[in-house]
N, C-alpha and C positions, 0 to 999 in steps of 0.2 A: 369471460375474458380475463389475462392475467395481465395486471396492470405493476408497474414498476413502482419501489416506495416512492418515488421522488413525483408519479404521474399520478401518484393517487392520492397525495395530501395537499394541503391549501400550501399557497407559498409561506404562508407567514412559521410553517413547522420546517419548509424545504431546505433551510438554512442550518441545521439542525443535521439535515441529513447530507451529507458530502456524496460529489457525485462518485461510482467506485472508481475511485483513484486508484491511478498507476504508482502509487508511492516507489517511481524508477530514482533514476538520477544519479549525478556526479560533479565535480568540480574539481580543481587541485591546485596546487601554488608551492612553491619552494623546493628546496631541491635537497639529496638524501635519498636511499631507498635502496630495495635490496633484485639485487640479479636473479633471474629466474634463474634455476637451476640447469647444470652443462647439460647441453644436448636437448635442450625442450624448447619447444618453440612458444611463440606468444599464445596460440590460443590453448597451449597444454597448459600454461602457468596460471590464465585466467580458469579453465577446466577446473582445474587443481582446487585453485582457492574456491571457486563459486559450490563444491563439493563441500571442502572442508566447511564454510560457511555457513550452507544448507543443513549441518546436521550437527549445529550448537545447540545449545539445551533452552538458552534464551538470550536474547538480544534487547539494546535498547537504541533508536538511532531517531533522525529528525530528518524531515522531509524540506527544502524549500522553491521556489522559484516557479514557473507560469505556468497555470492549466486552463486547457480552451474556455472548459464551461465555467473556470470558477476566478477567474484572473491570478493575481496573485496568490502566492499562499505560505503559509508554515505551518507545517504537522509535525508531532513528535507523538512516539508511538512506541511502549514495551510489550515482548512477546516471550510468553514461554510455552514452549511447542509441547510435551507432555505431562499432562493434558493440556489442551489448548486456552489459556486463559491470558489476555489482554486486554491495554486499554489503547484508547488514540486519541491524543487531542487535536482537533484540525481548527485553522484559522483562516478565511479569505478576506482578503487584505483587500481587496479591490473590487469592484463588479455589483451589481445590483443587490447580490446577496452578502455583503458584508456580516462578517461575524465571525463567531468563537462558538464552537461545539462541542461533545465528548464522545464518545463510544466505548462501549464496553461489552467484554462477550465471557461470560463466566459460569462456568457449569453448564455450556452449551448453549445459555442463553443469550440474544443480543439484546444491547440496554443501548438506548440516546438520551440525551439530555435535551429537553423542550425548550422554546425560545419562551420570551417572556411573556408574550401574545398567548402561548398555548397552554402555559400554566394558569393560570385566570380558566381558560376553558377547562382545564381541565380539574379545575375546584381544587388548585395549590398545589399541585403535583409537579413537579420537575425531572419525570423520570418515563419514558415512554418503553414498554419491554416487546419487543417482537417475537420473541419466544422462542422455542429449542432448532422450531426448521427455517428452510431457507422460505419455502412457498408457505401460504397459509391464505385464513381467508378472517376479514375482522369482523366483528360482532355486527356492521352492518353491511358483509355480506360482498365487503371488496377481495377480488382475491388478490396478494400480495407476494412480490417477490424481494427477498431483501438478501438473495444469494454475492451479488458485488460485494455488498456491507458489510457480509460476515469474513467473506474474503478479504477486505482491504483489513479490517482489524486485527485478523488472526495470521496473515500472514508472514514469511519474512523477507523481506523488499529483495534480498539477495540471488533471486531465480531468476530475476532480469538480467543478473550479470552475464548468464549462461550464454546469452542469445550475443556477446561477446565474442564468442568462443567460436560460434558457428558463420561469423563474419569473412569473407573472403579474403579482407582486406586487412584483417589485424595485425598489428601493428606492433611492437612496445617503442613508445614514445621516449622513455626516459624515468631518470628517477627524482619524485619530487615530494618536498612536507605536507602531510594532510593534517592540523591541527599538531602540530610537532610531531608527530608520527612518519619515520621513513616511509616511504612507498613506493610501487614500481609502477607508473603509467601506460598502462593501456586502451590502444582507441582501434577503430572501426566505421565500417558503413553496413547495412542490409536493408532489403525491403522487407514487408513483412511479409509477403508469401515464402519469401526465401527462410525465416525464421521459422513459419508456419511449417515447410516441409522437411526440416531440420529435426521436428519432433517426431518423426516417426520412427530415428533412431534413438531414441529417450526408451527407456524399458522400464522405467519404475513407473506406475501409471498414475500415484498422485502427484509427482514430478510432472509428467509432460500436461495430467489435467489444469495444474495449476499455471506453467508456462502457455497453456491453451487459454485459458480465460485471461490471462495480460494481454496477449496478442485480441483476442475477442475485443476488450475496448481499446487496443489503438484502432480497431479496424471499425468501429462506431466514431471514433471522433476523423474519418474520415484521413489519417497516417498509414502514409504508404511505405516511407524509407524512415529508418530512425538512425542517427549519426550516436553510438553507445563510447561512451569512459569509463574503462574500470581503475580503481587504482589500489594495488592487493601490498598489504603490509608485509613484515618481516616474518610473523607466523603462518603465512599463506593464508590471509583470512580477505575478505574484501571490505576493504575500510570504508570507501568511495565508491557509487557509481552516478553516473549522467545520461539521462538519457533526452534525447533532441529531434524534433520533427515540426512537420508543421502541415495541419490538418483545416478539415472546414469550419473550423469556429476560431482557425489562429493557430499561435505556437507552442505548439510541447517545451518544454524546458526545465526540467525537475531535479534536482541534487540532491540523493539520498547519504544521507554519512551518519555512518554506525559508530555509536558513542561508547558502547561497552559489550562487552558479551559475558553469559557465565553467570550476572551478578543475581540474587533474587529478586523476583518478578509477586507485587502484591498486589490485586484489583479485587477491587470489592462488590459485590451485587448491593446496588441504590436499594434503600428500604423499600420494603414491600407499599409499605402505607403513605410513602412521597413515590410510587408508579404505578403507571396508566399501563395496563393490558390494553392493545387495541386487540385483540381475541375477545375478550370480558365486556359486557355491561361496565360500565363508568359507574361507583359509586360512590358516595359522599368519602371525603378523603380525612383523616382525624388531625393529620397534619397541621 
């Protein structure tokens, strides 16, 4: 049986592990911002940006505001897409699992950081490594899937803007400040089936995989319609997104805003000798 990381470790490490987040979202305030271009409608201008976005080199942006399983929260998280190496720090601010985590995914590896309960267990180590795949099976024989995990870290939040685009109802609202930055406001409705059948006109196939496994956990936290905000700067990039629903464990609520693009991205692989392979026998740690 393949069990999920989150189903197959004790809670006092579950905290550690974030559920895979939708790291969606938006927000906006103030006013400024630039015209979509003569002749193009709202959702060519979100199209546009959510492209141009999709295929920076690397990104850095902050996650915040309400997830069903995890109440409140703030994540901030840098990505650079060739090769794949980032990190994410996630916070839940509210909820039975309160706390502060890390992830990291570097040279194809995934790394967590262990709560404090687990270091003690784990003879001083602060560093748990899941290894190069998504599936695996650990040394006693659990089999493991940590495919959400590696997606939530490596990914870059701006392919939800997409599902924007494919809304019936899009809209441009106006132009408004995101962080001093002009911007053009963009909003919408869809359900998610409608977004769901939207991908089978997507032709790049880690494009519409990755828009598939988004939609995949709205459609586990029980999200049927999501109410989306884009809000795309003056370089046609997506500064801002929002994304809104309200599922069986509560309300979606997420506000993703991208702080910089371009800049260098450094993440480091946790010493070998402060991490725990759950693959590996556990041995005494020098640390």
């Amino acid at each position: 049986m393949r069990l999920s990381v989150r189903a197959a470790l004790p809670a006092s490490v579950r905290v550690a592990l974030p559920a895979a987040v939708l790291l969606l979202s938006g927000c906006g305030a103030g006013a400024g911002g630039q015209e979509p271009a003569a002749g193009s409608s709202a959702a060519d201008a979100v199209a546009r940006a959510v492209e141009k976005t999709e295929g920076v080199t690397s990104l850095h942006y902050r996650v915040t505001g309400q997830f069903p399983e995890r109440g409140r929260i703030a994540d901030e998280g840098t990505v650079r897409t060739k090769p794949v190496t980032a990190g994410l720090t996630t916070a839940n601010l509210s909820g039975e699992e309160q706390g502060k985590t890390e992830l990291r995914l570097v040279d194809g590896v995934l790394y967590g950081s262990a709560t404090a309960d687990m270091v003690e267990e784990m003879g001083g180590r602060h560093w748990i490594s899941y290894g190069p795949a998504a599936e695996f099976t650990t040394h006693g024989g659990l089999r493991m899937d940590v495919g959400g995990l590696r997606d939530q870290v490596g990914r870059n939040p701006a392919r939800e803007a997409a599902f924007l685009a494919t809304a019936q109802d899009v809209k441009r609202v106006g132009g408004e400040k995101v962080d001093g930055v002009g911007t053009t406001h963009y909003a919408g409705t869809a359900t998610v089936e409608e977004l769901r059948a939207s991908l089978k006109e997507t032709g790049d196939k880690a494009i519409r995989e990755g828009r598939e496994r988004s939609l995949d956990q709205y459609a586990k936290l029980g999200v049927d319609e999501l109410t989306l905000d884009v809000w795309v700067d003056g370089d046609d990039r997506v500064k801002r997104l929002r994304t809104q629903g309200f599922g069986r464990h509560g309300r979606l609520d997420l506000t993703c805003t991208f702080l910089d693009y371009g800049k260098p991205v450094t993440v480091r692989a946790p010493r070998p000798d402060d991490t725990a392979d759950l693959r590996k026998p556990l041995k005494k740690s020098g640390s």
